[in-house]
N, C-alpha and C positions, 0 to 999 in steps of 0.2 A: 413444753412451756406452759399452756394450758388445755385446757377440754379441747379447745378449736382449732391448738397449732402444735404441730410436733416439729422436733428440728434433729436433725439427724448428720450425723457421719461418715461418709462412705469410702470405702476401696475396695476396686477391683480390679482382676488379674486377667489376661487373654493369652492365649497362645496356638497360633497359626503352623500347620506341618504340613506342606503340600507333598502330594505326591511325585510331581515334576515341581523342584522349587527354583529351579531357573539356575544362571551360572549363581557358581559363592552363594549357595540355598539365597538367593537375596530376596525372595518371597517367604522364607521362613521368619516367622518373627513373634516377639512378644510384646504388650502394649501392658502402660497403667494406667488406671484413674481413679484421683483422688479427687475428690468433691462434697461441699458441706449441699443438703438439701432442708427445703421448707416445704411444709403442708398447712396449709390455713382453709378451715373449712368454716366460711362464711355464715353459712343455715343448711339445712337441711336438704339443698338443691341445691348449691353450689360451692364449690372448691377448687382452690389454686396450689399447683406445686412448683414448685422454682429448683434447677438444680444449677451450679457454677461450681465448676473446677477444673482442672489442668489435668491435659494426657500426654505421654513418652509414648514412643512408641521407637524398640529397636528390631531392624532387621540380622539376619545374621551373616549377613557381611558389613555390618558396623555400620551401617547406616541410620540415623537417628532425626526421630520427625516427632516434632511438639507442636501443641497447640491447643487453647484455652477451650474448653467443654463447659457449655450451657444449655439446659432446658428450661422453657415454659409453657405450663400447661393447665387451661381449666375447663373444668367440667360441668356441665350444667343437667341436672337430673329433669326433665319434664314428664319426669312416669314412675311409675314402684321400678321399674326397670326399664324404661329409654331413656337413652343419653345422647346429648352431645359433647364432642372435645373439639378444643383448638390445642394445635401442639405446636411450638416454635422451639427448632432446636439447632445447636451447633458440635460437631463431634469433628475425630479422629478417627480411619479406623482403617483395615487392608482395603487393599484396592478391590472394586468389584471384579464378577469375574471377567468382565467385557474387559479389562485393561490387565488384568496380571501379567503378560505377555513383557508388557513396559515397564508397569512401578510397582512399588508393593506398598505404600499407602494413598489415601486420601483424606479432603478432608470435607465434609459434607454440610449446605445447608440447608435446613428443609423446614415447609409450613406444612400442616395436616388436617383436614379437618372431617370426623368421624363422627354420625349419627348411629346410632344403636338404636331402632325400635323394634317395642313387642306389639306384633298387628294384631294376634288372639291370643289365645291362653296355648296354643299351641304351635304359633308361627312365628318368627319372629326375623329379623332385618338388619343387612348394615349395611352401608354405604360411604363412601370414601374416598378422599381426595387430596393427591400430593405432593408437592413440587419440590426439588432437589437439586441444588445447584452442587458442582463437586468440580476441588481444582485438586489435580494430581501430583505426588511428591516420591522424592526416592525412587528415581530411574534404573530400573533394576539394569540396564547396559551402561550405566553414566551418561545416557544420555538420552533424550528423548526430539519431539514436539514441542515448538514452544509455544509457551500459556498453555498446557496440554487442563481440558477443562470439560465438563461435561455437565447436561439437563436432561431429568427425567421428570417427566410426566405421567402420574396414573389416575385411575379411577375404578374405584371396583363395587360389585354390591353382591349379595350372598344373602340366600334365603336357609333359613331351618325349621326344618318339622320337628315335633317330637311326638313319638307314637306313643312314646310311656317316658317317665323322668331318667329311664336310663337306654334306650334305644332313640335314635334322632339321626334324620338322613340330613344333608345340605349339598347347596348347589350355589355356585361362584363361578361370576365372569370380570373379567378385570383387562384393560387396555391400558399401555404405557406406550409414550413417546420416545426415545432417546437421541438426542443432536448430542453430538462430540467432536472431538478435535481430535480423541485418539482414536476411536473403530468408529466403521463407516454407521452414518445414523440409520438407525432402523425402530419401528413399530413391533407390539407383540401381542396379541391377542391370548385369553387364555381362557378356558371353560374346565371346570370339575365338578365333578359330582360323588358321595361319598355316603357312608353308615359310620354312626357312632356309637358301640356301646360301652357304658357305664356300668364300674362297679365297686 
């Protein structure tokens, strides 16, 4: 539109093969989404993206689950390279894998909010935070749980070295909640550690 705002047109295609895809594969499946997107960058330090549009989603035992797809999202730069985001989104999409058992989609909502900082010229940080509510669709027996629904909670943070611009070790630890109505609620800790080389 201009220097500070592009507007754009999208579709996208998915397609789910599970190895066990349940009776009538009804975890098999393919999803669309079409949605018009906005970028409007403000100044130099801040920008907002907006996405809206509509996703299908068919299993392959004809089961069919729709539902309007939005994001929004802005970013605020307070460094040559630290950032913060807020992300507010609403999707379609397979069930996770705590529920495939039951359904084969869901439909998710979730806030986020993601710090990026550089500590030196060779460390650098992130940290994150994210809450997801999710009501479940397309009972893959016909039948389920009712209100079958679920919240995750996490948080994570990750350090990275860099020995040189293309060798860089990192190290992530991240804790998530989960209350549900379909599998029993459980807690997950997770720690890794790792080399990256570039080339």
């Amino acid at each position: 539109v201009d220097s500070r705002t592009t507007v754009g047109v999208n579709y996208q295609y998915a397609e789910d093969a599970f190895v066990h895809p349940g009776p009538n594969h009804a975890l098999d499946g393919y999803q669309q989404t079409a949605y018009l997107s906005l970028v409007r960058r403000f100044n130099p330090r801040l920008s907002l993206t907006l996405n809206g549009g509509y996703t299908i989603r068919n299993s392959q035992d004809g089961t069919e689950s729709t539902s309007p797809s939005a994001l929004g999202s802005i970013v605020y730069n307070y460094g040559p390279v630290s950032t913060l985001t807020l992300t507010v989104s609403e999707s379609l999409s397979e069930a996770n894998f705590g529920s495939t058992g039951a359904f084969s989609a869901q439909q998710n909502t979730s806030v986020a909010l993601q710090a990026n900082h550089r500590v030196t010229a060779k460390l650098s940080a992130v940290a994150d935070l994210a809450y997801t509510y999710s009501t479940f669709t397309a009972p893959v027996t016909g039948f389920g749980p009712s209100n079958p629904s679920e919240q995750a909670t996490s948080a994570h943070i990750g350090l990275r070295y860099y020995f040189q611009n293309w060798l860089s070790a990192t190290t992530d630890y991240s804790h998530t909640e989960i209350t549900s109505t379909v599998v029993q609620p459980y807690s997950r800790n997770t720690i890794s550690v790792g080399m990256t080389v570039s080339y």
